[in-house]
N, C-alpha and C positions, 0 to 999 in steps of 0.2 A: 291561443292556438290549440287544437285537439287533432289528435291523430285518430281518424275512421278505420272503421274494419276495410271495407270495401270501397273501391275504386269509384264507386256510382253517387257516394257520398262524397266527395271531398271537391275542395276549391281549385287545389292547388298538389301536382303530382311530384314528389319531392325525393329526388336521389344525391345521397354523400356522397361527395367526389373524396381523392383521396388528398389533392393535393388544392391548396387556395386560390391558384392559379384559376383552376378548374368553376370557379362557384359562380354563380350570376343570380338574379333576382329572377329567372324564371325556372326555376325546381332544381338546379346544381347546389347544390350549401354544402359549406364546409364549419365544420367544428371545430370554435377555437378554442384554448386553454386558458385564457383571460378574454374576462370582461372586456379590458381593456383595446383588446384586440378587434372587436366586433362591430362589425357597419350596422346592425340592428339586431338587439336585444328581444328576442321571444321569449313570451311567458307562456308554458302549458298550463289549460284550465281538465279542471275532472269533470267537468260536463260538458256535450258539444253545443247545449243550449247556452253555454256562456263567452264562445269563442266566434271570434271574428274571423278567424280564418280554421277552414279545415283541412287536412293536409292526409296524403298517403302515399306512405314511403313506398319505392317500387325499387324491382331488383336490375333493369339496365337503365343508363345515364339517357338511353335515345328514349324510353319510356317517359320523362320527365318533361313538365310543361303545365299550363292553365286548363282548367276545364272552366272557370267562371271568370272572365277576363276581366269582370265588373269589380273584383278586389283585389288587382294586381295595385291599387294607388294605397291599398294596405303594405306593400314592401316598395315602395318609391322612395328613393338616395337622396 
C-alpha cells in the first residue's frame, strides 16, 4: 500500500473513523493496537511502483470510497 499526494492518483479514498463500529472495506478503517485485532494486515511500501493498492487519506468520512473498483478483491473478508 502507498499513500499518494493527490486524489487523481489513488485506488482507494481512505477515512479513519474514530470508533470500529464505523470501519468497512470501502474507505472507513479503523486503527487497531494489536496485530491481533485486525481483519487485514497492510503493509506500506516507499515506492508507489511497488504497491498494490494506492490509497488517499481524505478529511470527511462522505468523501471516502473506490475510484478503481477493479482492486477492491485486494481488501475481500
Amino acid at each position: 500500500m502507498y499513500i499518494v499526494e493527490y486524489e487523481s492518483q489513488c485506488d482507494l479514498k481512505v477515512y479513519f473513523v474514530e470508533y470500529e463500529s464505523q470501519a468497512n472495506k470501502d474507505g472507513l478503517w479503523y486503527v487497531v493496537k494489536y496485530e491481533s485485532q485486525a481483519d487485514k494486515k497492510i503493509y506500506f511500501v516507499d515506492y508507489e511502483s511497488q504497491a498494490d493498492l494506492k490509497i488517499y487519506i481524505v478529511d470527511y468520512s462522505s468523501q471516502a470510497g473506490w475510484k478503481n473498483k477493479k482492486k477492491q478483491h485486494l481488501l475481500k473478508f
